[in-house]
C-alpha positions as CSV (number, residue, x, y, z in Angstrom):
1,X,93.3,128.6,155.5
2,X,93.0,128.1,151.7
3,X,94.5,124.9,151.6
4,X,92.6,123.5,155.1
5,X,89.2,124.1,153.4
6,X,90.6,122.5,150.1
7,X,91.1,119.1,152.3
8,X,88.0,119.7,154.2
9,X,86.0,119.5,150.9
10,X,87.9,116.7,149.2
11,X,88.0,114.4,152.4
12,X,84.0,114.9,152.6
13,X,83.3,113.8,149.2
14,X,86.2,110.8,149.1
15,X,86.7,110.3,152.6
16,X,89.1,107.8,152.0
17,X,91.5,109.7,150.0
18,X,94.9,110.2,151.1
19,X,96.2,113.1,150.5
20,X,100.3,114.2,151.4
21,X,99.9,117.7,150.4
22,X,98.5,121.0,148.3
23,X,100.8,122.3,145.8
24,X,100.7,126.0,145.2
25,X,101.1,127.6,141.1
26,X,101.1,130.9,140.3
27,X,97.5,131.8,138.6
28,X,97.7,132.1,134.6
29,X,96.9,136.0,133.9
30,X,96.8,136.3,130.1
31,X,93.9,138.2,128.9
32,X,94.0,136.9,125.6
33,X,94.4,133.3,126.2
34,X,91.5,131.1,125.5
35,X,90.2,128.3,127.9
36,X,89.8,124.8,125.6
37,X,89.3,121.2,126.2
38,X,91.2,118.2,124.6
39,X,89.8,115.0,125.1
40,X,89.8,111.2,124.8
41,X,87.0,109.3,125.3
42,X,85.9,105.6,125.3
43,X,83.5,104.4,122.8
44,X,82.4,100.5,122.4
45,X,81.9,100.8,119.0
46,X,84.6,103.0,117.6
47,X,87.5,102.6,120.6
48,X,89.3,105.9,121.6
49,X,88.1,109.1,120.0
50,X,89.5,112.1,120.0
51,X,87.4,115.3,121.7
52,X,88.2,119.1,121.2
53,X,86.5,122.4,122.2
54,X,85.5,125.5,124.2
55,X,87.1,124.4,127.5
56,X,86.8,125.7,131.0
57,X,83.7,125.7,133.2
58,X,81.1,126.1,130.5
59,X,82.1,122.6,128.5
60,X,78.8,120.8,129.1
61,X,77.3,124.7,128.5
62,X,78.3,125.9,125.0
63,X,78.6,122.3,123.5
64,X,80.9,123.5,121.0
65,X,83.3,120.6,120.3
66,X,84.3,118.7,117.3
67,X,85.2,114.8,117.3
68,X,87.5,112.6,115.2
69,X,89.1,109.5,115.3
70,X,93.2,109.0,115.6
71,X,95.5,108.5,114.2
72,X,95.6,112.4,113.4
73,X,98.1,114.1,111.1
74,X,98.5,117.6,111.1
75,X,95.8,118.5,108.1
76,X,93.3,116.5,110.5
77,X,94.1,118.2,113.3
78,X,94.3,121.7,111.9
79,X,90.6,120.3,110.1
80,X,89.1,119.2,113.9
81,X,90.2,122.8,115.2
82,X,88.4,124.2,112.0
83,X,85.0,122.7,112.8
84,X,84.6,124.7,116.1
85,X,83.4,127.9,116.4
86,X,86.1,128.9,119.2
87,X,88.4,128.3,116.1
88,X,87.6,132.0,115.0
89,X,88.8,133.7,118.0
90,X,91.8,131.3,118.2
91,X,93.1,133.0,114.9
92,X,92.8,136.2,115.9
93,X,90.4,139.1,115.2
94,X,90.7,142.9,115.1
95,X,91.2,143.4,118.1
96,X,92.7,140.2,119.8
97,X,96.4,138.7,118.8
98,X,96.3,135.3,117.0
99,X,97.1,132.3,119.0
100,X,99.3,129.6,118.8
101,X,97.5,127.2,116.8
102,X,100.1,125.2,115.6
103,X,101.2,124.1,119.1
104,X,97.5,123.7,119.6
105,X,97.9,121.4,116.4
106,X,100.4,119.7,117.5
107,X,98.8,118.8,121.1
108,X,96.0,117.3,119.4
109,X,98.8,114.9,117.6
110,X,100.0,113.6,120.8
111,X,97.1,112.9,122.2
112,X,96.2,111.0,119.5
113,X,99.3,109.5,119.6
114,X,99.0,108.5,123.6
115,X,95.6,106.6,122.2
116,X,98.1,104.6,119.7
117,X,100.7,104.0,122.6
118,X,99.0,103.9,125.9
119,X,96.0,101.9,125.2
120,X,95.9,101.4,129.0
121,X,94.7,105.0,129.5
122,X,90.9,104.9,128.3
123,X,89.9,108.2,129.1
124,X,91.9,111.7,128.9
125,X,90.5,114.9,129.7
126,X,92.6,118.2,129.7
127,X,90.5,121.0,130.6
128,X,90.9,123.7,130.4
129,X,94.2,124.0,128.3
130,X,95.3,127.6,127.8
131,X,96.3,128.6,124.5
132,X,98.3,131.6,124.8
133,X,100.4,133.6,121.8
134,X,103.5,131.7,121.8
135,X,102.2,128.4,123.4
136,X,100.0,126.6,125.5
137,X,99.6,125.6,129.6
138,X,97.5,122.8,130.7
139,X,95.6,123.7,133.8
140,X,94.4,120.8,134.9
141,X,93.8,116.7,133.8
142,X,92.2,114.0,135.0
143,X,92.7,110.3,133.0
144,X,90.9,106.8,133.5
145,X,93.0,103.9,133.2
146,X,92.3,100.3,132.9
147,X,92.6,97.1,130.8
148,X,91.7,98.0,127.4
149,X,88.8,95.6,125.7
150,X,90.4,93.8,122.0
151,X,88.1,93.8,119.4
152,X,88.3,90.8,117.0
153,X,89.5,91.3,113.6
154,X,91.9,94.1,114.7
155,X,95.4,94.4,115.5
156,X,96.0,93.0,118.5
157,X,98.4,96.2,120.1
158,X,95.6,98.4,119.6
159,X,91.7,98.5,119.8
160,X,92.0,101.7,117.4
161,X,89.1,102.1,114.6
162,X,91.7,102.8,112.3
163,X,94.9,100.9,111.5
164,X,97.8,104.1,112.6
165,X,100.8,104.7,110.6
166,X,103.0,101.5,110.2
167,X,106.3,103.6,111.3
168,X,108.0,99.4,111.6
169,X,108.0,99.9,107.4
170,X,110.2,102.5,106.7
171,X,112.9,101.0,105.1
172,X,116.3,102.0,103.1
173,X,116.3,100.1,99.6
174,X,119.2,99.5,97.6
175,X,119.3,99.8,93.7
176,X,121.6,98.3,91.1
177,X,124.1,101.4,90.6
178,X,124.5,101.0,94.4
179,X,121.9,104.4,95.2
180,X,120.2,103.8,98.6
181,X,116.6,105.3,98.7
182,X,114.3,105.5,101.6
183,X,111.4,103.6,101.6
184,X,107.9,104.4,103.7
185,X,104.3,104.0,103.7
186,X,102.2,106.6,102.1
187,X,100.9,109.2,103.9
188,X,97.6,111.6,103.6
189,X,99.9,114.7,103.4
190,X,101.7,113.3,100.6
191,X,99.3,114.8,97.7
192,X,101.8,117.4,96.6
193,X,104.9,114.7,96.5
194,X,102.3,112.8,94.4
195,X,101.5,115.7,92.2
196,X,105.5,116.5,91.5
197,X,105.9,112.8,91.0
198,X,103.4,112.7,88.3
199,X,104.9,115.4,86.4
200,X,108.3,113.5,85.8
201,X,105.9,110.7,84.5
202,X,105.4,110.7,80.4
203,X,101.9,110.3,79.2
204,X,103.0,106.7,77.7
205,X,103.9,105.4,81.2
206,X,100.9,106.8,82.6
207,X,98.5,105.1,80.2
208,X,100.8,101.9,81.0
209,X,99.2,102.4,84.3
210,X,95.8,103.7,84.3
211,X,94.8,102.2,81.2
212,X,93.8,105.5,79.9
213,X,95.2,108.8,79.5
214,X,95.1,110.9,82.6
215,X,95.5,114.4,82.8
216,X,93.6,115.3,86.0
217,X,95.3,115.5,88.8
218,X,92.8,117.1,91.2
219,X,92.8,116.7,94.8
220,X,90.0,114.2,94.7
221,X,92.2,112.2,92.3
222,X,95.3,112.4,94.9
223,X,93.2,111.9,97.4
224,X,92.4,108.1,96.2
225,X,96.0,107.7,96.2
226,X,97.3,108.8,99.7
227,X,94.4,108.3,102.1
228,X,95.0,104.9,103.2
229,X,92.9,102.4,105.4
230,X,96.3,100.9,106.3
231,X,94.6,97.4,107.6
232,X,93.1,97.2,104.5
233,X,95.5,98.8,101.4
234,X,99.6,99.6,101.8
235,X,101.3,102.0,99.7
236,X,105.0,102.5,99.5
237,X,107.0,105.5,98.7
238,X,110.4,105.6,97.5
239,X,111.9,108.6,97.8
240,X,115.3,110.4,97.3
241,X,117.1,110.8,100.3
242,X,118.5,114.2,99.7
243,X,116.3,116.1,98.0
244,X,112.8,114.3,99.6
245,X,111.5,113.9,95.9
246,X,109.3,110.9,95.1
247,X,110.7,108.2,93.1
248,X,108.6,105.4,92.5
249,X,105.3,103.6,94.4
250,X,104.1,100.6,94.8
251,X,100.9,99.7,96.1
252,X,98.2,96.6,97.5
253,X,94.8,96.6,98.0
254,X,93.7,94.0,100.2
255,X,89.8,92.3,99.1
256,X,87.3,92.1,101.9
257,X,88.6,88.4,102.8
258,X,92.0,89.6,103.5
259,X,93.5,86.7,101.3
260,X,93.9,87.9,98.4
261,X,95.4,91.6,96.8
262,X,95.5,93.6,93.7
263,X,98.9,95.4,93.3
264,X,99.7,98.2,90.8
265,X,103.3,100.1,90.9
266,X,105.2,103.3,89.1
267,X,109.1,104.6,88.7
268,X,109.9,107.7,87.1
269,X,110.0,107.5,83.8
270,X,113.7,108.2,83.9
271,X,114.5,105.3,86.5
272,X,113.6,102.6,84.3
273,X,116.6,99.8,84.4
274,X,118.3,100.8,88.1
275,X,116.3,98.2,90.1
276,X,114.1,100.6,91.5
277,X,110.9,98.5,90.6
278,X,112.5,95.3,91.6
279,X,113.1,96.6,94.8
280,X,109.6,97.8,95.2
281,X,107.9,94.5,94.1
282,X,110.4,92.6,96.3
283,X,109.3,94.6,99.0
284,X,105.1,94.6,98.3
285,X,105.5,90.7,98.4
286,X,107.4,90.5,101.3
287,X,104.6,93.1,103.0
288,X,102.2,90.6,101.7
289,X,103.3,87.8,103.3
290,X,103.5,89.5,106.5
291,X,100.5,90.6,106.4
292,X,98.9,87.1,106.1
293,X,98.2,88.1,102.3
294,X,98.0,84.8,100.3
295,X,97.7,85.9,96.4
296,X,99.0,88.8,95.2
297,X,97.7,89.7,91.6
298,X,97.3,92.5,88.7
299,X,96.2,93.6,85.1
300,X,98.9,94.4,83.1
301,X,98.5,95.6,79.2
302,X,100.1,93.3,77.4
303,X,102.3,95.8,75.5
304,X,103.5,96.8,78.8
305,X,106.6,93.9,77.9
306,X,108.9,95.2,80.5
307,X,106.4,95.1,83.6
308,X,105.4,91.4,82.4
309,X,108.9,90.1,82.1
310,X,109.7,91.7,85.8
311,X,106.2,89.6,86.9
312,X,107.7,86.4,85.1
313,X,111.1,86.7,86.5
314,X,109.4,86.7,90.3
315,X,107.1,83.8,89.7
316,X,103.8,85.6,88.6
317,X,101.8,83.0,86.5
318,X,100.6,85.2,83.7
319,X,97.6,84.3,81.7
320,X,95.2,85.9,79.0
321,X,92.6,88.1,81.4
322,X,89.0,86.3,80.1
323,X,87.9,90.2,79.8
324,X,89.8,91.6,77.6
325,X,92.6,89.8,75.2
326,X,94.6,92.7,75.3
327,X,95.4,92.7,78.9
328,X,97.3,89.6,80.3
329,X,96.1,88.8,84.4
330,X,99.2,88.0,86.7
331,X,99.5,86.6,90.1
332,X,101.7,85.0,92.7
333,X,100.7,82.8,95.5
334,X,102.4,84.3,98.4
335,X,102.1,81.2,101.0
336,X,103.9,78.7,97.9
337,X,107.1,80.7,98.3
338,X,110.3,79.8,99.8
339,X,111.6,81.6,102.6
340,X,115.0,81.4,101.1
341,X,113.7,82.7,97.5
342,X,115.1,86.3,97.0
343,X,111.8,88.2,98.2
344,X,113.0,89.9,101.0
């Protein structure tokens, strides 16, 4: 009787809809679990954006819901579930069990990450989505798909505000003393690799590279460094396969024109002469050029000998910065290189 009634109420609001059958699930009895709602939604201005809240019949009611835009990490996601007042309950009190907010975490992820892949699916609403002590249960989803609109000026496989992770860069490099290391773009949860990297770096190199002394390491400081607007700046790790430590970075900022890029890179202090910075400028230029990038240039101090004669040796036309006489200006024009040359 259940099920006729069911079809009696859908057929009078789409009377054209076919339907082959009811499917029967046991109901979800947890008196703990919390009712949410995970989202997608279609903006003109910004593309996808990711929604999350109180779920369940009082969505429009309690309006409690915080917004963000993917690509999410995991610090993003755990931040988005943070700006919700439901968040409290989801952790527990005195006398309710903390949920499982790290598979709630995660689903936020994937959602984000069906935005990156699926750009077909334009709207995504999973509500509500049980979250339960030792995982979660969607209970019911709806999705809109259709042809998704390109924005000019972005990549043309997504219509995403913000570039995602380039995963096609991770790369193995090889060093002089045969050692591979892997190679990837920076990521935002990378600030503690950062701050261990910095620590194996003397004060002399350090000055070599910030032109001062720097002693702060602070998370605003890190910050700078590892939360990148990937269609704009690129920032390579290098890292050491076994033990995950960071070996050396190399970075490029793009200017507003897109044609032009400041780089700056940084070894260990006691990896100087395996090839590791080679391998890392090899790699920025070749990055450059893929990324339509037509001048690639720097300030280097001019004591800094060893990082001038690595520019020389790749082409970089050095000249006497018009600022400052102690600080030589370097740059390589991308687009006049040979295919063939040894950049890649």
């Amino acid at each position: 009787r259940a099920a006729r009634e069911l079809i009696r109420q859908t057929k009078r609001s789409f009377p054209d809809a076919r339907i082959a059958g009811v499917s029967v699930h046991p109901m979800l009895e947890d008196r703990h679990g919390i009712e949410l709602f995970v989202g997608l939604a279609d903006t003109p201005t910004f593309g996808p954006v990711l929604v999350f809240g109180h779920g369940g019949t009082s969505v429009e009611d309690s309006r409690d819901i915080s917004i963000e835009l993917p690509p999410l990490d995991l610090n993003l996601a755990h931040a988005m579930i943070n700006r919700t007042r439901i968040a409290k309950l989801i952790d527990g009190t005195s006398t309710r069990p903390a949920l499982d907010r790290d598979a709630l975490a995660l689903a936020l992820m994937k959602v984000s990450q069906i935005a990156i892949d699926i750009p077909e699916i334009l709207e995504l609403d999973i509500n509500p989505l049980v979250a339960l002590e030792d995982g979660l249960v969607a209970l019911d989803a709806r999705m809109t798909l259709g042809e998704p609109a390109r924005h000019p000026g972005r990549d043309g496989k997504s219509r995403l505000a913000i570039a995602p992770y380039p995963e096609e860069w991770e790369d193995t490099l090889s060093l002089k003393d045969g050692r591979k290391v892997f190679v990837r773009p920076v990521r935002p949860e990378d600030e503690d690799l950062f701050k261990s990297f910095f620590e194996t770096v003397s004060a002399e190199d350090l000055r070599l590279r910030f032109f001062a002394p720097v002693r702060d390491f602070s998370h605003r400081f890190l910050a700078r460094l590892t939360q990148l607007d990937y269609s704009r700046a690129m920032a390579f790790a290098a890292i050491e396969p076994e033990t995950g430590d960071l070996l050396g970075v190399v970075r490029l900022h793009a200017d507003p024109d897109h044609k032009s890029g400041e780089y700056a890179i940084m070894v260990r202090s006691n990896l100087k002469g395996v090839g590791l910075g080679w391998a890392l400028m090899k790699l920025i230029i070749r990055y450059a050029r893929a990324d339509g990038i037509e001048t690639i240039q720097g300030e280097v101090l001019k004591e800094n000998t060893s990082m001038l004669s690595m520019c020389q040796a790749l082409g970089f036309h050095v000249e006497t910065s018009p600022d400052d006489p102690g600080v030589a200006h370097v740059s390589l024009q991308v687009t006049d290189l040979d295919l063939a040359d040894d950049v890649g």
